[in-house]
N, C-alpha and C positions, 0 to 999 in steps of 0.2 A: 504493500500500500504506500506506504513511505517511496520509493521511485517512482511509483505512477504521478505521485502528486507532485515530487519535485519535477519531473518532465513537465508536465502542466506549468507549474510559475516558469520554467526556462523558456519554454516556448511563447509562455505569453512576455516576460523581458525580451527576447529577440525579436518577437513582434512589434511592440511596443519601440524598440530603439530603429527597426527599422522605418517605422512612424514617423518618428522625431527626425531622422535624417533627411526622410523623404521630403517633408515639411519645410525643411531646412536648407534644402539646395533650390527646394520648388522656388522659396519666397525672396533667396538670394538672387536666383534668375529673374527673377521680378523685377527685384529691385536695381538691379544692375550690377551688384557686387559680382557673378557669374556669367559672364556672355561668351557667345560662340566667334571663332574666327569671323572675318567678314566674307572669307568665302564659303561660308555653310549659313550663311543668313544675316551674320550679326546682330546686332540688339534686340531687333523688330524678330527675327525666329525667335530669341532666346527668351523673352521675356511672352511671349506664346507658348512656349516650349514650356517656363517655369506655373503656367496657368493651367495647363494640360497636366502637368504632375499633380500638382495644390490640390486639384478638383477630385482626380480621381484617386486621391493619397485619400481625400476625407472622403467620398462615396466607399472608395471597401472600408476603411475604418468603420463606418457607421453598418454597412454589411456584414462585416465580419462578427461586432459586438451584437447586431442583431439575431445572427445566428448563432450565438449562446446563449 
């Protein structure tokens, strides 16, 4: 019992920090602290690109937590 349950909190800490990162490079590309070279789009993809993460970082969080 005791290994089932600690797999459980490990899995939800890695979940969770994958979260936090996602969230965190999302909102950087937003903001512009993270952009793409100018020839794969520059700022105008990058901060697209960081809105496209944001969104779908919180729609599976909010999935994921629903499904338990």
């Amino acid at each position: 019992m005791a290994k089932r349950q600690s797999g459980k909190v490990l899995n939800l800490v890695v979940w969770l920090t994958g979260v936090i990162v996602s969230l965190a490079v999302g909102f950087a590309m937003v903001g512009g602290t993270l952009t793409l070279p100018w020839w794969l789009g520059g700022d105008t993809v990058s901060m697209i690109a960081g809105w496209v993460v944001v969104v779908t970082t919180l729609v599976s969080a909010v999935l994921a937590l629903l499904n338990q």
